[in-house]
VMD Tcl script that builds the backbone (N, CA, C; Angstrom):
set m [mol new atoms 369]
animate dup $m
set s [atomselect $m all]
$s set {name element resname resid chain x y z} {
  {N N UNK 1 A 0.848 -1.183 0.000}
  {CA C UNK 1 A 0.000 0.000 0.000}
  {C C UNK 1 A 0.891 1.244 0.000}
  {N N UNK 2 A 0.832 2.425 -0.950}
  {CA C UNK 2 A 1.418 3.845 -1.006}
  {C C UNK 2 A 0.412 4.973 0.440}
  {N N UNK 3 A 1.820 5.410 0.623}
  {CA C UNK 3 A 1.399 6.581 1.565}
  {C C UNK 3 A 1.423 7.648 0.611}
  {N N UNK 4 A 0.498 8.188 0.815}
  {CA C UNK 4 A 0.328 9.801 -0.409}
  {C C UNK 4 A 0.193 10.682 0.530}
  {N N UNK 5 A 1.359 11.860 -0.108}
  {CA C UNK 5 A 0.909 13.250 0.543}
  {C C UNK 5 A -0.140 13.843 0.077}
  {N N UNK 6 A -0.392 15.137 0.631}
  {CA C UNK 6 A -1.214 16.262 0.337}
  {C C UNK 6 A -1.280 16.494 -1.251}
  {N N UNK 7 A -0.324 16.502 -1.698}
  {CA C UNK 7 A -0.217 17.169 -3.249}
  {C C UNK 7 A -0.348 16.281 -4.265}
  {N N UNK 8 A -0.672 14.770 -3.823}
  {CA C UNK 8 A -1.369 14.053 -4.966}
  {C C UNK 8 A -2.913 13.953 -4.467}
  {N N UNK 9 A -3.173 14.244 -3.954}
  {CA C UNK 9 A -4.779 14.407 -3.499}
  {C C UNK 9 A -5.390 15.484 -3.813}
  {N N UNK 10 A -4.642 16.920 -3.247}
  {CA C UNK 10 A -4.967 18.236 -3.731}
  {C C UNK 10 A -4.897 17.787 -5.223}
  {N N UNK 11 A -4.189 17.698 -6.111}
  {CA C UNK 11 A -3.726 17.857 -7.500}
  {C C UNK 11 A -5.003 16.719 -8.389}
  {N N UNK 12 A -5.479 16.149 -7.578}
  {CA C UNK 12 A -6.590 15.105 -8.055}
  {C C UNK 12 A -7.905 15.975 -7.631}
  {N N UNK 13 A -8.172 16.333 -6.559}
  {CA C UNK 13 A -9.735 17.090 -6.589}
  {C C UNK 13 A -9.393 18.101 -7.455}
  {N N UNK 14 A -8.256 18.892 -7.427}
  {CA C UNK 14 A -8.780 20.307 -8.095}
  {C C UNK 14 A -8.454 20.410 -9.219}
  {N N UNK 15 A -7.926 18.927 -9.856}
  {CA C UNK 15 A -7.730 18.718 -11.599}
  {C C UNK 15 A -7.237 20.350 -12.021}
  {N N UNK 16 A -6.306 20.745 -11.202}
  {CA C UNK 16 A -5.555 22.428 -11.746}
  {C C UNK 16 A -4.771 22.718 -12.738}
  {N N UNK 17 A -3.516 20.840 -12.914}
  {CA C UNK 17 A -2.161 21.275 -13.474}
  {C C UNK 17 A -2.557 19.989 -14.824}
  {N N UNK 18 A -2.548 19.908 -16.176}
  {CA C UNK 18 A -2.578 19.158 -17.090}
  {C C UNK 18 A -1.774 17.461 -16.878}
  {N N UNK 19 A -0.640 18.061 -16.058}
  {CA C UNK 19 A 0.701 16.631 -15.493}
  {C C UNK 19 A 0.321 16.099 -14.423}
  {N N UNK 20 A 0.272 17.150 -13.366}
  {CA C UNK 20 A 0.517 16.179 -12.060}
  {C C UNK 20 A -1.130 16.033 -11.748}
  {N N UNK 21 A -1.970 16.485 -12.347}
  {CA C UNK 21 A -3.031 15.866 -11.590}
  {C C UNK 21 A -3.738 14.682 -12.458}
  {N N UNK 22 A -2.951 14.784 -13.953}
  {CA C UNK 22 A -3.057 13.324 -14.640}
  {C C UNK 22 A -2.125 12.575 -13.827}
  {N N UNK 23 A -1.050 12.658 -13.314}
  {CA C UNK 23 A -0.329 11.067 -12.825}
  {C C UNK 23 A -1.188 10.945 -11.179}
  {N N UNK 24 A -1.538 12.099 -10.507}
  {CA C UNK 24 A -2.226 11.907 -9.044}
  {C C UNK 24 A -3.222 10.929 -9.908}
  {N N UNK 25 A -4.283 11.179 -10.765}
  {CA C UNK 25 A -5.825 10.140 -11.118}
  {C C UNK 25 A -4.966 8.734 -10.684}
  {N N UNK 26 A -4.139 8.467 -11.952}
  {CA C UNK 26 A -3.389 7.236 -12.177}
  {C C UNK 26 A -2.752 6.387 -10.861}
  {N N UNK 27 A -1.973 7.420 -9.873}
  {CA C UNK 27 A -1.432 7.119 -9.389}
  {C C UNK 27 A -3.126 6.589 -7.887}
  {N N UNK 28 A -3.932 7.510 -7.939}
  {CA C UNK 28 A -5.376 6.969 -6.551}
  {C C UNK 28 A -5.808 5.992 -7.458}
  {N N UNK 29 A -5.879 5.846 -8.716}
  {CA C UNK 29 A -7.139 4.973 -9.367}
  {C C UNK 29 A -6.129 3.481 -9.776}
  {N N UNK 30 A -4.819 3.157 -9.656}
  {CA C UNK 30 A -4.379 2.024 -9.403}
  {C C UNK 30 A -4.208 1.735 -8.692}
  {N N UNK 31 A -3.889 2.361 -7.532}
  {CA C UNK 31 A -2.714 1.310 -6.791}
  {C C UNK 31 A -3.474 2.070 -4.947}
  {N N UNK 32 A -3.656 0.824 -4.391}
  {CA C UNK 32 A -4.102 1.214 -3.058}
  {C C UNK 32 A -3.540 1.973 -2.155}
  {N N UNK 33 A -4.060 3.405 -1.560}
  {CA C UNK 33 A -3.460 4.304 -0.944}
  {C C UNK 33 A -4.006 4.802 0.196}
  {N N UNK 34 A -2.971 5.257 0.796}
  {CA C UNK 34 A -3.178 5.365 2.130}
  {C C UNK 34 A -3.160 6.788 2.573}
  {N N UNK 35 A -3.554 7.065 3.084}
  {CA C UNK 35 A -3.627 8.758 3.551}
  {C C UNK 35 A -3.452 9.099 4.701}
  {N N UNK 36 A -2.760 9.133 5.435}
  {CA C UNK 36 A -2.711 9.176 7.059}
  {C C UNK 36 A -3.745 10.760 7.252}
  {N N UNK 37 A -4.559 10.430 8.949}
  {CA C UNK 37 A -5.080 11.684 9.071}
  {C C UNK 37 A -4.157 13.122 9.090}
  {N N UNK 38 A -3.119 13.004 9.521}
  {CA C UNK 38 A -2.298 13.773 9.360}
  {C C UNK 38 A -2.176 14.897 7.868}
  {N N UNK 39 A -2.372 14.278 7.072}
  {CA C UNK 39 A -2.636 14.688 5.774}
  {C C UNK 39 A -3.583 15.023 5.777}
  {N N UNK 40 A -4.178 14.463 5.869}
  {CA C UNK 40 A -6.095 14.825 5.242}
  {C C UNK 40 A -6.360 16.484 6.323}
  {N N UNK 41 A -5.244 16.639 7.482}
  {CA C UNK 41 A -5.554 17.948 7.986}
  {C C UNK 41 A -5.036 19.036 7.190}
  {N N UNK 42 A -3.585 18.930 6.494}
  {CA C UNK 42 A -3.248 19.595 5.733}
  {C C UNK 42 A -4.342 19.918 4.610}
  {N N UNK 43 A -4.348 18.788 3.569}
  {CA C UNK 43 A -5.563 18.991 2.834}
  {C C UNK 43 A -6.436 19.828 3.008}
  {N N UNK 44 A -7.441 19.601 3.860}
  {CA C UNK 44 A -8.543 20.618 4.439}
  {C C UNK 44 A -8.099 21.792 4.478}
  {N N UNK 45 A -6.968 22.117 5.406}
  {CA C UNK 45 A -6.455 23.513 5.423}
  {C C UNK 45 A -6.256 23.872 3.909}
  {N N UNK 46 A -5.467 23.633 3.497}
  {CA C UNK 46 A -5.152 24.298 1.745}
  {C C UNK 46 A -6.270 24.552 1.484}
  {N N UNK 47 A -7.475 23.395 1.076}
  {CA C UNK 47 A -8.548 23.664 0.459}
  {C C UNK 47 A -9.032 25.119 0.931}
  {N N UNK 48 A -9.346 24.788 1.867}
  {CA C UNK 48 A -9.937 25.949 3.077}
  {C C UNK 48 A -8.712 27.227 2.682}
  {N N UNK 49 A -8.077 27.427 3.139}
  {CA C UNK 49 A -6.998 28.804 3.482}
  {C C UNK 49 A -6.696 29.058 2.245}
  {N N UNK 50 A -6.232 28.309 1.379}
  {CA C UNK 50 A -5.313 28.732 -0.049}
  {C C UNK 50 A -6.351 28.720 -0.980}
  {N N UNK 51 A -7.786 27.787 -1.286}
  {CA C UNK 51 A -7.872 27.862 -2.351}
  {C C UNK 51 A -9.297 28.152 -2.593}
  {N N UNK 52 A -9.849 28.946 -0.667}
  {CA C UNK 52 A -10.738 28.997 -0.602}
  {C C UNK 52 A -12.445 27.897 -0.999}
  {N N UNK 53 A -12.227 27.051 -0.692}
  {CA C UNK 53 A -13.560 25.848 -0.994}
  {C C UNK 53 A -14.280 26.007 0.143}
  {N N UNK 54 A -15.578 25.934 -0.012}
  {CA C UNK 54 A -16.389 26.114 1.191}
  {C C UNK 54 A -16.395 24.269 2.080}
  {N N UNK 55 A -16.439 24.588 3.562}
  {CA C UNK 55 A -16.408 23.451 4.287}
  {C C UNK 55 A -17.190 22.203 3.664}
  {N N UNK 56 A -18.496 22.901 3.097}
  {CA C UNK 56 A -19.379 21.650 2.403}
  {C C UNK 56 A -18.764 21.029 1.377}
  {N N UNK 57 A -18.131 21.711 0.756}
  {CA C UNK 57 A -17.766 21.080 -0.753}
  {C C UNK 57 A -16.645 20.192 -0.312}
  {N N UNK 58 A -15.525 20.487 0.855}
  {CA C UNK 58 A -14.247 19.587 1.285}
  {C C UNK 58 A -14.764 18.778 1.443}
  {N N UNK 59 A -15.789 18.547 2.692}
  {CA C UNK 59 A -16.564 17.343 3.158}
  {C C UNK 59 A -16.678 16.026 1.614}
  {N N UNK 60 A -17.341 16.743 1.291}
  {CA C UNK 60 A -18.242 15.839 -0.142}
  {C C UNK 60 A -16.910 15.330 -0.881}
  {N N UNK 61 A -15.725 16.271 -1.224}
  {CA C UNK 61 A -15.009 15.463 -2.050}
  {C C UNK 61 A -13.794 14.538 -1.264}
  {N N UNK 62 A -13.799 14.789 -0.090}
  {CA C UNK 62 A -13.166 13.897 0.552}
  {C C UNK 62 A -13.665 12.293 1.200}
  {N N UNK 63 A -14.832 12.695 1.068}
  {CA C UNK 63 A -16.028 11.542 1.483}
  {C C UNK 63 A -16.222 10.963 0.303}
  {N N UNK 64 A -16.535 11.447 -0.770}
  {CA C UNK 64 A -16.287 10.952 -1.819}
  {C C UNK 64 A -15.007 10.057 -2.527}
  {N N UNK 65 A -14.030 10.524 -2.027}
  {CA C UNK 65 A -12.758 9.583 -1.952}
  {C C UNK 65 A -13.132 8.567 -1.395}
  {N N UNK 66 A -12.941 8.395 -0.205}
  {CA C UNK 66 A -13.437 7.377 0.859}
  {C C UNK 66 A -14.896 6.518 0.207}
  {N N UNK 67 A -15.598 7.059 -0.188}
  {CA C UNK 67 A -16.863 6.460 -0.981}
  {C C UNK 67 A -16.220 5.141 -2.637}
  {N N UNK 68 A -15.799 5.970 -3.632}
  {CA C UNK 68 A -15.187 5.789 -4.304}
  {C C UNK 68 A -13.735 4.552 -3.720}
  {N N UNK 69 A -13.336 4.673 -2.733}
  {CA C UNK 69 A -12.158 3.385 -2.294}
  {C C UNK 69 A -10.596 4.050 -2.945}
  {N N UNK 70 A -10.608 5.324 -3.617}
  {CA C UNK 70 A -9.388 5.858 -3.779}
  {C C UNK 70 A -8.652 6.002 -2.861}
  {N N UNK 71 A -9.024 6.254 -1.958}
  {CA C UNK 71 A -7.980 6.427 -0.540}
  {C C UNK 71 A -8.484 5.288 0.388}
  {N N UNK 72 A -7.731 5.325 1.116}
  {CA C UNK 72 A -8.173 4.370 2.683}
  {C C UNK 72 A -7.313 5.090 3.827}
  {N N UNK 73 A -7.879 5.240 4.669}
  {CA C UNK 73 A -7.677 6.283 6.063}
  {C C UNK 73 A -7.643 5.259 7.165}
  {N N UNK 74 A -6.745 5.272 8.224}
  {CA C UNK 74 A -7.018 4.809 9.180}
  {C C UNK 74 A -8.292 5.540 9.983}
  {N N UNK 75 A -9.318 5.144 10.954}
  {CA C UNK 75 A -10.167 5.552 11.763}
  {C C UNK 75 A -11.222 6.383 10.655}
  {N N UNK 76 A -11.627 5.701 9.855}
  {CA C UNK 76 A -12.519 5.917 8.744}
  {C C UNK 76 A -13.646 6.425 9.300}
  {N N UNK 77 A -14.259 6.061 10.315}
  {CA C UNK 77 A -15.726 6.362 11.115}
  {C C UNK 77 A -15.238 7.885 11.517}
  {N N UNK 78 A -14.463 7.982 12.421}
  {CA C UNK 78 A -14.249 9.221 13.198}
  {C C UNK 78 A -13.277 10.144 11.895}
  {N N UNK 79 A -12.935 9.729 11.032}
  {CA C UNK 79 A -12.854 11.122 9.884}
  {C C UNK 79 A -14.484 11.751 9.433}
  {N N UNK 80 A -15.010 10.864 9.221}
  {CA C UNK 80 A -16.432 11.134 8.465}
  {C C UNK 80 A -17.367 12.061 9.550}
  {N N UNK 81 A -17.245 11.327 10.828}
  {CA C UNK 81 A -17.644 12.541 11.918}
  {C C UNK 81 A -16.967 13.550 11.957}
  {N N UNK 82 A -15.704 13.508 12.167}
  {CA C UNK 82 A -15.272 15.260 12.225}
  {C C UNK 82 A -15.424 15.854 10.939}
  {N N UNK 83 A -15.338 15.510 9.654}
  {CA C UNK 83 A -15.935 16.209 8.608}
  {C C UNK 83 A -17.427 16.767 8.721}
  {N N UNK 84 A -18.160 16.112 9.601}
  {CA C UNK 84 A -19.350 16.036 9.496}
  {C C UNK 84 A -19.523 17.890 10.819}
  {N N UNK 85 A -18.857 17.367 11.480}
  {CA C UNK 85 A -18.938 18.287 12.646}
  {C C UNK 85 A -17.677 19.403 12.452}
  {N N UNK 86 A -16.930 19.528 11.255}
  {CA C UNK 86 A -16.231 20.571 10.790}
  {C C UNK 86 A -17.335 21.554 9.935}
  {N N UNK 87 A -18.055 20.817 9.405}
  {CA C UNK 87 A -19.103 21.930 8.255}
  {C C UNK 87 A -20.213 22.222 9.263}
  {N N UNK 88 A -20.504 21.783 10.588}
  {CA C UNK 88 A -21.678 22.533 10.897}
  {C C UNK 88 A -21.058 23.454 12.380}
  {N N UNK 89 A -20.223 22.802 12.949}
  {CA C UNK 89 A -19.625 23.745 14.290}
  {C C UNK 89 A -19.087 25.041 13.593}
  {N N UNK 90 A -17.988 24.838 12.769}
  {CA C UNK 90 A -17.439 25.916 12.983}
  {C C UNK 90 A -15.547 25.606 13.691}
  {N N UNK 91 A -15.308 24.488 13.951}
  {CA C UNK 91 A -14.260 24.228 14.611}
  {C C UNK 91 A -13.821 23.726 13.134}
  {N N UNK 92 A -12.151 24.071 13.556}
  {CA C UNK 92 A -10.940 23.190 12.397}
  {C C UNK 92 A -10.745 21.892 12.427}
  {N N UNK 93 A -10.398 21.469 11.625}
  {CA C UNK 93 A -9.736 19.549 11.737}
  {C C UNK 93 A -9.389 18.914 12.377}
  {N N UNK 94 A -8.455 20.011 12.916}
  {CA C UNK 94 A -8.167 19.160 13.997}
  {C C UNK 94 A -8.620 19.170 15.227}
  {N N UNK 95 A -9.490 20.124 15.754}
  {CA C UNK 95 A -10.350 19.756 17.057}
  {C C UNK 95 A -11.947 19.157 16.398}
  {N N UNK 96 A -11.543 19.099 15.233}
  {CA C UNK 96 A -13.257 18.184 14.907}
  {C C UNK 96 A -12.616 16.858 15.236}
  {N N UNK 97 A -11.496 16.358 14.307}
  {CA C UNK 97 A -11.116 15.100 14.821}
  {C C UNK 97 A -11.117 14.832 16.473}
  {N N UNK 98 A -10.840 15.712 17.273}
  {CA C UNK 98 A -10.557 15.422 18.673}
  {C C UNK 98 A -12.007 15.039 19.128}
  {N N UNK 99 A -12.841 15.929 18.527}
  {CA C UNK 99 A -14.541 15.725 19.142}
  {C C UNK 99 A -14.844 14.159 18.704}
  {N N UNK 100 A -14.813 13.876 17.072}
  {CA C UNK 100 A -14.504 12.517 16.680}
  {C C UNK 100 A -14.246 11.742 17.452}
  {N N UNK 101 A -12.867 11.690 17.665}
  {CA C UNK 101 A -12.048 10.740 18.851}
  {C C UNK 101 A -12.865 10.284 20.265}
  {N N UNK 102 A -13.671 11.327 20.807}
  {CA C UNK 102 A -14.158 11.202 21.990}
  {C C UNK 102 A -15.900 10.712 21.751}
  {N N UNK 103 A -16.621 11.245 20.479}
  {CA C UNK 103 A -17.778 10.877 20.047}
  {C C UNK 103 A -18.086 9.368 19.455}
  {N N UNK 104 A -16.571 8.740 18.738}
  {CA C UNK 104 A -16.623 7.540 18.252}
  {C C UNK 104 A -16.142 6.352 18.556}
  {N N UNK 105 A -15.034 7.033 19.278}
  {CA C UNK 105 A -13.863 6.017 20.008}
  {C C UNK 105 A -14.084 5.719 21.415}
  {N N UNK 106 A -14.865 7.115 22.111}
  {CA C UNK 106 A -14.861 6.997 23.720}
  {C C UNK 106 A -13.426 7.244 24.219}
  {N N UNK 107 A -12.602 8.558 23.641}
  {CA C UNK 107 A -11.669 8.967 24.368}
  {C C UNK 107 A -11.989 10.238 25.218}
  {N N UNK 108 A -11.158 10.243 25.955}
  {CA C UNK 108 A -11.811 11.715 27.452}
  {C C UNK 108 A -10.847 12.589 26.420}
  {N N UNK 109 A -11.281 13.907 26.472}
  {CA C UNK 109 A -10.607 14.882 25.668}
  {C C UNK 109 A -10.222 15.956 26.223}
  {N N UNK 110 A -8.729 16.430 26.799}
  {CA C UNK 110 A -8.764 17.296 27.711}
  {C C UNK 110 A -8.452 19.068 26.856}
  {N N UNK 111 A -8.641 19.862 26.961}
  {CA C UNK 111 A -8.910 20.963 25.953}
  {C C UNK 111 A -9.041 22.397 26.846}
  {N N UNK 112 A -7.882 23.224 26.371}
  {CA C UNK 112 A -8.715 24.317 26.899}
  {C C UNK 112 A -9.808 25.510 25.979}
  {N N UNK 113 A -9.702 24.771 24.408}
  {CA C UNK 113 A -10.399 25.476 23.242}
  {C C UNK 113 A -11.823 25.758 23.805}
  {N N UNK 114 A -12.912 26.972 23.609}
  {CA C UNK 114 A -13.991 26.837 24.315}
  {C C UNK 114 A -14.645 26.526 23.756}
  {N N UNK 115 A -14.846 26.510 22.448}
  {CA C UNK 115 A -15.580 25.881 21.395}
  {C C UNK 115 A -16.046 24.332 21.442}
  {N N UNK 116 A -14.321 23.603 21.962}
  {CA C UNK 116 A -14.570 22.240 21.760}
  {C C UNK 116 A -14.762 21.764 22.941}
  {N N UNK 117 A -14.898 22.721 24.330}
  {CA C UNK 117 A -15.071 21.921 25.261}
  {C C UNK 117 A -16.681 22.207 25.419}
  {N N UNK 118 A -17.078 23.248 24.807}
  {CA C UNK 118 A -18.873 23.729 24.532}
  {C C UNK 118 A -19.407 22.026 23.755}
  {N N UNK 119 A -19.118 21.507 22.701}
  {CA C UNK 119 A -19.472 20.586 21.884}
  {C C UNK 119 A -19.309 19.491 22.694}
  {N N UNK 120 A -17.994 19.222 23.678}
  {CA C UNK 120 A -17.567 17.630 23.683}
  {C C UNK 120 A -18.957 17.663 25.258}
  {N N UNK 121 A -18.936 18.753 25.917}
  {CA C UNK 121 A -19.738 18.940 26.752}
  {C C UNK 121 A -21.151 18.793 26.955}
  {N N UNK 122 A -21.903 18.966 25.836}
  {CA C UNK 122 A -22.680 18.329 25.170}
  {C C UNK 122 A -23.322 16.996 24.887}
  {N N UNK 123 A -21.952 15.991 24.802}
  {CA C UNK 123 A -22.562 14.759 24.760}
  {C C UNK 123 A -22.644 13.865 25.672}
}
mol reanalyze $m
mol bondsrecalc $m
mol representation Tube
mol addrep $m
């Protein structure tokens, strides 16, 4: 299985560059890949910060990966929740994942963010 960074994933949703986002297709649509969450936070951010995409649309084409079997993520359940709870809170990736973590996994989440201790507080 290939570990892929950020820039064959970016270069595949946003079909930008004629080269590299023809060898990114080739390179998700053969060969089984792996995406650590680690990445997929970067991702989001670019989308988000650099290239401006609204939270809904990241959601959909990253879920759509995951739908499609182009990628494979460790903790597949708790990405799809914090995507889910990134487009309606208002919190970043990485404290959606943390809410994730504690909403799917049953981890205690210690935080002084007020946002995420408003949400994890909640459940």
């Amino acid at each position: 299985m290939l570990l892929v960074d950020a820039n064959i994933v970016l270069r595949y949703i946003l079909d930008d560059h004629p080269e590299l986002s023809t060898r990114a297709a080739e390179i998700l649509e053969q060969h089984e890949a792996l995406l650590p969450l680690e990445v997929v936070c970067e991702i989001v951010y670019v989308l988000q910060k650099v290239y401006s995409v609204p939270r809904k649309e990241i959601q959909a084409k990253l879920c759509a990966l995951l739908d499609d079997r182009l990628i494979s993520v460790e903790k597949t359940e708790s990405l799809r929740q914090a995507l889910s709870v990134y487009c309606t809170k208002n919190l970043d990736i990485v404290n959606a994942l943390l809410w994730a973590y504690h909403n799917v996994e049953h981890h205690q989440v210690m935080t002084f963010d007020e946002k995420l201790s408003k949400l994890l507080e909640m459940e």
